[in-house]
N, CA, C and O of each residue as an XYZ file, in Angstrom:
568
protein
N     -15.808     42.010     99.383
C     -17.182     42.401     99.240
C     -18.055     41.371     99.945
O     -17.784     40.173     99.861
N     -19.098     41.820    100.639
C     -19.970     40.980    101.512
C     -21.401     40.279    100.551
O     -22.135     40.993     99.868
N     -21.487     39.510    100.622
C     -22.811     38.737    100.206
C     -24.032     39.171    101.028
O     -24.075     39.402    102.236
N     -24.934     39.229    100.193
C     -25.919     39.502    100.931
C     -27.097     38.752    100.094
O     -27.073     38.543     98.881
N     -28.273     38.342    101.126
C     -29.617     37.333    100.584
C     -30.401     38.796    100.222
O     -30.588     39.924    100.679
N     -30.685     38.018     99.175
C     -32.126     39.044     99.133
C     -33.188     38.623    100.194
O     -32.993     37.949    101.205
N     -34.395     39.185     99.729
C     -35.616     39.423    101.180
C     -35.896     37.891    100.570
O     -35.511     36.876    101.150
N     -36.394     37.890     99.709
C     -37.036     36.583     98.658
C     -36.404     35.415     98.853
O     -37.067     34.379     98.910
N     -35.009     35.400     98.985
C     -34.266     33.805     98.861
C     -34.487     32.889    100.581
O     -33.986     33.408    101.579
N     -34.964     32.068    100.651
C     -34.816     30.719    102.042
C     -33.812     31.193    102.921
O     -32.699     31.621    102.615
N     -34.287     31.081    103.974
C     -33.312     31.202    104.881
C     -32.791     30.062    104.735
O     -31.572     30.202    104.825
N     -33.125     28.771    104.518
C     -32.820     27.535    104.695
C     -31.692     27.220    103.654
O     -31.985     27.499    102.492
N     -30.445     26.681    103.878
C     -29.215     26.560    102.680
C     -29.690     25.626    101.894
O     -30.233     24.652    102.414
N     -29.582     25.728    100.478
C     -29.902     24.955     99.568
C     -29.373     23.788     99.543
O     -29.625     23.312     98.436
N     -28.645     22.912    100.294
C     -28.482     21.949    100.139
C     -29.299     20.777    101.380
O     -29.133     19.582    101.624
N     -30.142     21.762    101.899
C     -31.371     20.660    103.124
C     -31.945     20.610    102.014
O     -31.764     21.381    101.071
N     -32.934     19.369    102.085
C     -33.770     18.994    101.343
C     -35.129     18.498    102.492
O     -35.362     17.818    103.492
N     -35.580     19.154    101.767
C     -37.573     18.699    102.875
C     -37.703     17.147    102.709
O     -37.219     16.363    101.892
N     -38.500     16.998    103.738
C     -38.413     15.635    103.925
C     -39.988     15.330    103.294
O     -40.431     14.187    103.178
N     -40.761     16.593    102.902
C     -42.338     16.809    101.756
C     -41.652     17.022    100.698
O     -40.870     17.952    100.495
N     -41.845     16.434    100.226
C     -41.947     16.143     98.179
C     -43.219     17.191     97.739
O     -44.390     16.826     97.643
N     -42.771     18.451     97.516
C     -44.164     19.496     96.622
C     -43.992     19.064     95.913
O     -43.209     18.162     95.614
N     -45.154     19.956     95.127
C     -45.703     19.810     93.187
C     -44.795     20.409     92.749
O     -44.293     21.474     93.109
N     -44.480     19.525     91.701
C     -43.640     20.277     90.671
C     -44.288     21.521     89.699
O     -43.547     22.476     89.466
N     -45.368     21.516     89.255
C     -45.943     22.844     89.052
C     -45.334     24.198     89.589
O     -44.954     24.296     90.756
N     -45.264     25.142     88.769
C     -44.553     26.116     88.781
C     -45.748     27.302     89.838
O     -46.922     27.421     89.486
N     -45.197     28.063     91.089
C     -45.831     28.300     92.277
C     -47.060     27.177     92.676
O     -48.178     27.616     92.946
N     -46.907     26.322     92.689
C     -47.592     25.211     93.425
C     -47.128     24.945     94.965
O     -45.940     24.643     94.846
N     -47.382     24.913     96.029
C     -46.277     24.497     97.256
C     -47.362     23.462     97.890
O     -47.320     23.102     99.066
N     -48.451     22.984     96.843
C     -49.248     22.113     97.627
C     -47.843     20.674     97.688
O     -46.726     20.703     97.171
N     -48.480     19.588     98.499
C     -47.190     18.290     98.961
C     -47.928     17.458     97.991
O     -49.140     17.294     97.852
N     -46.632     16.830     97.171
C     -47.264     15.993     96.115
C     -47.790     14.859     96.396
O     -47.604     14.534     97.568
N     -48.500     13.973     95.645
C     -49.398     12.982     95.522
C     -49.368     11.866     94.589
O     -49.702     10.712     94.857
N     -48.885     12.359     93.323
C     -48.747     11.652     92.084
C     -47.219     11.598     91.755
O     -46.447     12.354     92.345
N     -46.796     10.741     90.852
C     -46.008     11.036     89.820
C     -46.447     10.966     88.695
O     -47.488     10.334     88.512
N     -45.623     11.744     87.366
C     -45.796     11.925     86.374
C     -44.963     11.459     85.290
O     -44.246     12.380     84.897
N     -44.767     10.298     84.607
C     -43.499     10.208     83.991
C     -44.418     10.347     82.658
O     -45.627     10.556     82.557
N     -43.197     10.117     81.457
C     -43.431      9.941     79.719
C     -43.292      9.008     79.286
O     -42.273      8.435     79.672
N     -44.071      8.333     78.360
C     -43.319      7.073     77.544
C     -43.456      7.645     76.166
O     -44.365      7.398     75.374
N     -42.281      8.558     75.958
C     -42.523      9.397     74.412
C     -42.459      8.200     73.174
O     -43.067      8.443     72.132
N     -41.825      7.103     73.289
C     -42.010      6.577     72.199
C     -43.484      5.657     71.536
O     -43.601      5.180     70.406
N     -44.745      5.621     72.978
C     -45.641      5.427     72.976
C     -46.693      6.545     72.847
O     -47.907      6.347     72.797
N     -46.072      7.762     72.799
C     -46.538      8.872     72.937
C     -47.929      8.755     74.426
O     -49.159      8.726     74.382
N     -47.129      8.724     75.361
C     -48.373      8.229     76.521
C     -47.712      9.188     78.212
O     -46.499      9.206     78.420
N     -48.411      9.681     78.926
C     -48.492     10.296     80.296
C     -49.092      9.065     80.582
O     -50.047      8.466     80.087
N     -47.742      8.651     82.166
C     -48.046      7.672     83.126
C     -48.703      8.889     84.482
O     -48.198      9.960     84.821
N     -49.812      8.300     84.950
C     -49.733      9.209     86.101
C     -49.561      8.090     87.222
O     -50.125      7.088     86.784
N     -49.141      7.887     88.205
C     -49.267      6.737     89.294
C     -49.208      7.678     90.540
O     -49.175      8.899     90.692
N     -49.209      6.407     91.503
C     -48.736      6.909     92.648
C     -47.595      7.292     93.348
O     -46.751      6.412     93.517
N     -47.334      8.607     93.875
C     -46.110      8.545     94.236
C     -44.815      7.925     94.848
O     -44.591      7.400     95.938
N     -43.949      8.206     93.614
C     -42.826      7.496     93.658
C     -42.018      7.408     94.825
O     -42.143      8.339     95.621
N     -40.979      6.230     95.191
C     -40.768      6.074     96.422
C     -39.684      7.501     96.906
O     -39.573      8.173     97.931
N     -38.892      7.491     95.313
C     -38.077      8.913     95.547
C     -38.016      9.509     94.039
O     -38.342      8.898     93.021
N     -37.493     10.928     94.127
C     -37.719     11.461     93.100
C     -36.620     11.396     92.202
O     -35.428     11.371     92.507
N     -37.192     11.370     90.917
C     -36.537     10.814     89.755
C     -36.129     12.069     89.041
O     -36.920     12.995     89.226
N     -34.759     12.433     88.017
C     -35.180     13.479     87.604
C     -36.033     13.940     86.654
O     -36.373     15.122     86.609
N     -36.565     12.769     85.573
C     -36.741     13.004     84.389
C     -38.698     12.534     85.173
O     -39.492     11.815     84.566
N     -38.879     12.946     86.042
C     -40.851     12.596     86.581
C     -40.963     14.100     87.208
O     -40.086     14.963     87.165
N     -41.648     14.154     87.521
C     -42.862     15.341     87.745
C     -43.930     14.925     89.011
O     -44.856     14.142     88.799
N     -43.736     15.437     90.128
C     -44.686     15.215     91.455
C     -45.242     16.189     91.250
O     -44.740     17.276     90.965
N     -47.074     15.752     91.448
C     -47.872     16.693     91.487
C     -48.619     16.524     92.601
O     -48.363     15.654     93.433
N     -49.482     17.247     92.683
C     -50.889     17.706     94.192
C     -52.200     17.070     93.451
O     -52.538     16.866     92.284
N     -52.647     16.906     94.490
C     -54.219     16.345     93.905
C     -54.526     17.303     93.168
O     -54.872     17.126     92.000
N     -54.465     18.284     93.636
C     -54.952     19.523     92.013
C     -55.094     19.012     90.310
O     -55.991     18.875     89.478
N     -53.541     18.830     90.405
C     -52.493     19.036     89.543
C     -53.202     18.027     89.025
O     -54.040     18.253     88.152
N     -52.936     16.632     89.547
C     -53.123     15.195     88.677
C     -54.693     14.950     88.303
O     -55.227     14.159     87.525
N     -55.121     15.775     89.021
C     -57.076     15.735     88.279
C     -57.173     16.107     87.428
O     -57.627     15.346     86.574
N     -56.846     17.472     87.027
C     -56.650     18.040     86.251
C     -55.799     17.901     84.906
O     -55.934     18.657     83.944
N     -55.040     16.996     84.960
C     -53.836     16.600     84.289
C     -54.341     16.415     82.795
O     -54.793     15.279     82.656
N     -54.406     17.142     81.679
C     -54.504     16.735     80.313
C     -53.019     16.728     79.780
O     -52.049     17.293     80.285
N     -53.068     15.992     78.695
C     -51.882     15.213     77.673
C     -52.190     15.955     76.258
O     -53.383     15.811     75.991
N     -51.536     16.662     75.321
C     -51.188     17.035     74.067
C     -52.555     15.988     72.948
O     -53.172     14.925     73.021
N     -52.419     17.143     72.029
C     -53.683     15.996     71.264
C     -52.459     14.830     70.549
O     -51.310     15.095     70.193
N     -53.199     13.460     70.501
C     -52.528     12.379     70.146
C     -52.107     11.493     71.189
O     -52.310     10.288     71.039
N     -51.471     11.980     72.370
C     -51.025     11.378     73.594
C     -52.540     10.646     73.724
O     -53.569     10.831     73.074
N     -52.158      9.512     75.117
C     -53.016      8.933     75.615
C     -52.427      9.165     77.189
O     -51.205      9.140     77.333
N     -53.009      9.316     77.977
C     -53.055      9.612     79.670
C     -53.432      7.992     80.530
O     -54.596      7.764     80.859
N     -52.248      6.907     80.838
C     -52.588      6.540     81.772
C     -52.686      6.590     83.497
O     -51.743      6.761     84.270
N     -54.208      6.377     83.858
C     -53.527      6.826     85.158
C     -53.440      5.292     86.209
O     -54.410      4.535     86.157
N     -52.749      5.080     86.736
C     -52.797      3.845     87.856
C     -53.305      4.508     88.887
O     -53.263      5.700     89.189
N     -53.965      3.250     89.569
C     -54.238      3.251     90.699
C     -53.548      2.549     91.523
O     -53.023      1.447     91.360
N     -53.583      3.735     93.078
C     -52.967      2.989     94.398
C     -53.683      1.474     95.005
O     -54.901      1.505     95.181
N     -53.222      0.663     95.202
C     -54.018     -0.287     95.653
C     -54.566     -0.044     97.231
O     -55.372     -0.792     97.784
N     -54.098      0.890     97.709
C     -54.026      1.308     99.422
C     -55.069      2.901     99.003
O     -55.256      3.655     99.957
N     -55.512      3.202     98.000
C     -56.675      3.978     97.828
C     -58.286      3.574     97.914
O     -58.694      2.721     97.126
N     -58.999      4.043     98.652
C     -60.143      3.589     98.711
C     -60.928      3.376     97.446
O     -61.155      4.462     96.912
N     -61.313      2.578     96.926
C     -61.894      2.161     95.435
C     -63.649      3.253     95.742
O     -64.450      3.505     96.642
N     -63.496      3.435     94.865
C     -65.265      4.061     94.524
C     -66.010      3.119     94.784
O     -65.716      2.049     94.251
N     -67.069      3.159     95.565
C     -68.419      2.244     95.228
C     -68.876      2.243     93.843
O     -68.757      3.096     92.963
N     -69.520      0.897     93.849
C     -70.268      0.763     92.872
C     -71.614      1.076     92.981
O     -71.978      1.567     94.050
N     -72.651      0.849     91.871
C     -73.933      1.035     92.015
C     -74.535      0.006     92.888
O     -75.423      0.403     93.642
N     -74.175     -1.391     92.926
C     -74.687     -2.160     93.509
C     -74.157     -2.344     94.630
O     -74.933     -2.944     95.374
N     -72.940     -2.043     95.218
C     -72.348     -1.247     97.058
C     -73.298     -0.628     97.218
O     -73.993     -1.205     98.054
N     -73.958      0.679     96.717
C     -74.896      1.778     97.313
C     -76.204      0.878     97.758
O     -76.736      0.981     98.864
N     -76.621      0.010     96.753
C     -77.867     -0.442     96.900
C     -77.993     -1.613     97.852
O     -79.064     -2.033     98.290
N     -76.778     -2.103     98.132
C     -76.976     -3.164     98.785
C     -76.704     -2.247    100.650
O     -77.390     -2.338    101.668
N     -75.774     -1.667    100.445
C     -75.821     -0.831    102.009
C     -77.263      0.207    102.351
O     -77.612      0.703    103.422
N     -77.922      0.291    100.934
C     -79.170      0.985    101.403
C     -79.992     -0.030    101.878
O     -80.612      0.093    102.934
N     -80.042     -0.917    101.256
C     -81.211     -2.528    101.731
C     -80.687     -2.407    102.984
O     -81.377     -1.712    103.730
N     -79.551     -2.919    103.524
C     -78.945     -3.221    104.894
C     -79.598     -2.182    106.222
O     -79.807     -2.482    107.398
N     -79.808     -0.888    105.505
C     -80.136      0.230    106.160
C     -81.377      0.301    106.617
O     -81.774      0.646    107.730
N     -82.062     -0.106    105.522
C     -83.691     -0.254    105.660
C     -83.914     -1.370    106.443
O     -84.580     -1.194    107.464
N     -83.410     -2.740    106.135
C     -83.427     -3.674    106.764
C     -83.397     -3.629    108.634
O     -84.060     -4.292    109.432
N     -82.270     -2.488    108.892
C     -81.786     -2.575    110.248
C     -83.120     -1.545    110.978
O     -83.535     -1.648    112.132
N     -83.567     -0.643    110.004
C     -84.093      0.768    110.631
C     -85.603     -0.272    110.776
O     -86.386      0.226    111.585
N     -86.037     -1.391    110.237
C     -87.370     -2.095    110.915
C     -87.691     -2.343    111.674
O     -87.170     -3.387    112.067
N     -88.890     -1.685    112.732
C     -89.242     -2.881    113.589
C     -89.160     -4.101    113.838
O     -89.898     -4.869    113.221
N     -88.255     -4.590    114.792
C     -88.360     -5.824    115.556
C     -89.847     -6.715    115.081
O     -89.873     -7.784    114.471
N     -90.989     -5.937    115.551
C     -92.287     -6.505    115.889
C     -92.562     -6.806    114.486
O     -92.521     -7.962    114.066
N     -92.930     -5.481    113.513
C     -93.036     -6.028    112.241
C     -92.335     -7.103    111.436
O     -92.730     -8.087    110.810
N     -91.298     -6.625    111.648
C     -90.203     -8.689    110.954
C     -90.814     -9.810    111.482
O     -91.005    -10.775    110.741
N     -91.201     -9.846    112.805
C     -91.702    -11.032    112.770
C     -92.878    -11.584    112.975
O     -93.134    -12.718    113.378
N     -94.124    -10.058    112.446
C     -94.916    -10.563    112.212
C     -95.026    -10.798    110.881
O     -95.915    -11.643    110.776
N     -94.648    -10.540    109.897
C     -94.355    -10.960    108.505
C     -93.865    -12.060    108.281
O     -94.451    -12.755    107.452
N     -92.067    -12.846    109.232
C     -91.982    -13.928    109.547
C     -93.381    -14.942    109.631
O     -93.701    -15.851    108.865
N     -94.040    -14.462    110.776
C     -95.077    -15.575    111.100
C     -96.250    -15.931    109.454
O     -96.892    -16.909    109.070
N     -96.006    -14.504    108.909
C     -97.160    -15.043    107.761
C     -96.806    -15.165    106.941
O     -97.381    -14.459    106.114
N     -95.469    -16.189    106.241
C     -95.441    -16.332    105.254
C     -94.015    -15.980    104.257
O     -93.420    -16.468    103.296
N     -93.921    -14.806    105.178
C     -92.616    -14.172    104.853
C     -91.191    -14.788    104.360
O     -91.121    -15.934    103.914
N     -90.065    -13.932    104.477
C     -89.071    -14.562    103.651
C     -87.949    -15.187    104.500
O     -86.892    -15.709    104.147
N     -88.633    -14.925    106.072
C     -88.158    -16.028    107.470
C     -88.425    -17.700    107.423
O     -87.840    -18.783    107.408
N     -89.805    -17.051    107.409
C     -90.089    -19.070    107.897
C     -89.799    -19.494    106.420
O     -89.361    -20.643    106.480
N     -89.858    -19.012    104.923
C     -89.673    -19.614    103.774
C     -87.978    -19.966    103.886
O     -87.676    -20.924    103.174
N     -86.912    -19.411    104.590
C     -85.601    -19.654    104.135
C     -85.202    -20.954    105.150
O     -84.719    -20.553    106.208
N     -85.300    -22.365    105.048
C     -84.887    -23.436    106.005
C     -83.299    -23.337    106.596
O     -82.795    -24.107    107.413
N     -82.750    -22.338    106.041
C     -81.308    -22.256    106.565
C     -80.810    -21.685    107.716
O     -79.835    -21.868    108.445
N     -82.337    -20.484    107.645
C     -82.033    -19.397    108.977
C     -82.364    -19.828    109.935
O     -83.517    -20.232    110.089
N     -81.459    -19.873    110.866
C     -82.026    -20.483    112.350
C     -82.435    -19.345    113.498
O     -83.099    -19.550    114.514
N     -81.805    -17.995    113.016
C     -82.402    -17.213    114.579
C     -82.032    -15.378    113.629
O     -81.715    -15.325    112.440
N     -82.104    -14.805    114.043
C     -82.119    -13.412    113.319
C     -81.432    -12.090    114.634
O     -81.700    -12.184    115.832
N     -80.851    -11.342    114.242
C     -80.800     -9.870    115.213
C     -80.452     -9.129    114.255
O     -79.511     -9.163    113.462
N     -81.939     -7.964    114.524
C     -81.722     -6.869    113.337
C     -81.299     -7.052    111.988
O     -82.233     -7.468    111.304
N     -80.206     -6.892    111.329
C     -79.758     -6.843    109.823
C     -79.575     -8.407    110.093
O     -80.514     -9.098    109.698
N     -78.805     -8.888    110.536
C     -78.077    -10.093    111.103
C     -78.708    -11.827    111.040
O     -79.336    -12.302    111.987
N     -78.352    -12.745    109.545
C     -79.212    -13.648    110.115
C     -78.074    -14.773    110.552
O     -76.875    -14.555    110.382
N     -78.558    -15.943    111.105
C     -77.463    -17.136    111.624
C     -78.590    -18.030    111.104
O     -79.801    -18.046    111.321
N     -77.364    -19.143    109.959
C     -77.675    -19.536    109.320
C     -77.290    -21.012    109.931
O     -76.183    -21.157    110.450
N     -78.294    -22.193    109.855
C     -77.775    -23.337    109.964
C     -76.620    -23.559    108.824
O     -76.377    -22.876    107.829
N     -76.034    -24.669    109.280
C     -75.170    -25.417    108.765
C     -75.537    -26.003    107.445
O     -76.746    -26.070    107.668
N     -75.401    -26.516    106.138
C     -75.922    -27.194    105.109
C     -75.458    -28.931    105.506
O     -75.920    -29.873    104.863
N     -74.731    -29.061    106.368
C     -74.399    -30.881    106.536
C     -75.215    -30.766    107.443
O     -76.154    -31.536    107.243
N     -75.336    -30.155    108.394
C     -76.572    -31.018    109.499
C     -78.154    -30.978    109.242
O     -78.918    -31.567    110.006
């Protein structure tokens, strides 16, 4: 008797393995992102970053998946962070790159006519010369 695939099954023989790690989520085929392990005796979900290879007893998920990710009532959900992930700004990143912004978008002419009267140029003895955002600061030994 002849074997035959259904329409549905991979052409691909089950023993290649992709060299993309999907979500483990059930019809998910997004490429995973996270891992997911348990520490049941802490009653706790690790979420981290994905693992170097897959484990059997973890769970790779998609950015979907791990945003989304709630834990059973009682559990606690830790999640780690990648150190090679871009960190969020803070409030005071925003405010200080907005100063920088304003700072740069000034007239030339106006800075230093404000310089000349009083301003927060001729008051700083450290600054020796200025361009745009940019100041050059003397030395404190000389």
């Amino acid at each position: 008797m002849e074997s035959r695939r259904s329409p549905l099954k991979s052409a691909v023989p089950s023993n290649v393995v992709s060299p993309v790690r999907r979500c483990s989520r059930t019809a998910c085929g997004r490429p995973a992102v996270a891992t997911l392990t348990y520490v049941y005796a802490d009653s706790t979900a690790v979420l981290g970053p994905l693992a170097t290879y897959a484990e059997p007893h973890c769970y790779d998920l998609c950015a979907e998946h791990s945003e989304r990710l709630t834990a059973p009532r009682g559990w606690e959900v830790v999640r780690l962070t990648d150190g090679s992930a871009p960190a969020r700004p803070s409030g005071d990143d925003l405010e200080a790159l907005a100063n920088a912004v304003r700072e740069a978008a000034r007239p030339q002419g106006r800075t230093a006519e404000a310089g000349g009267q009083g301003g927060r140029r001729s008051a700083d003895p450290m600054e020796v010369a200025r361009r745009g955002h940019l100041r050059v600061l003397r030395s404190p030994d000389s």
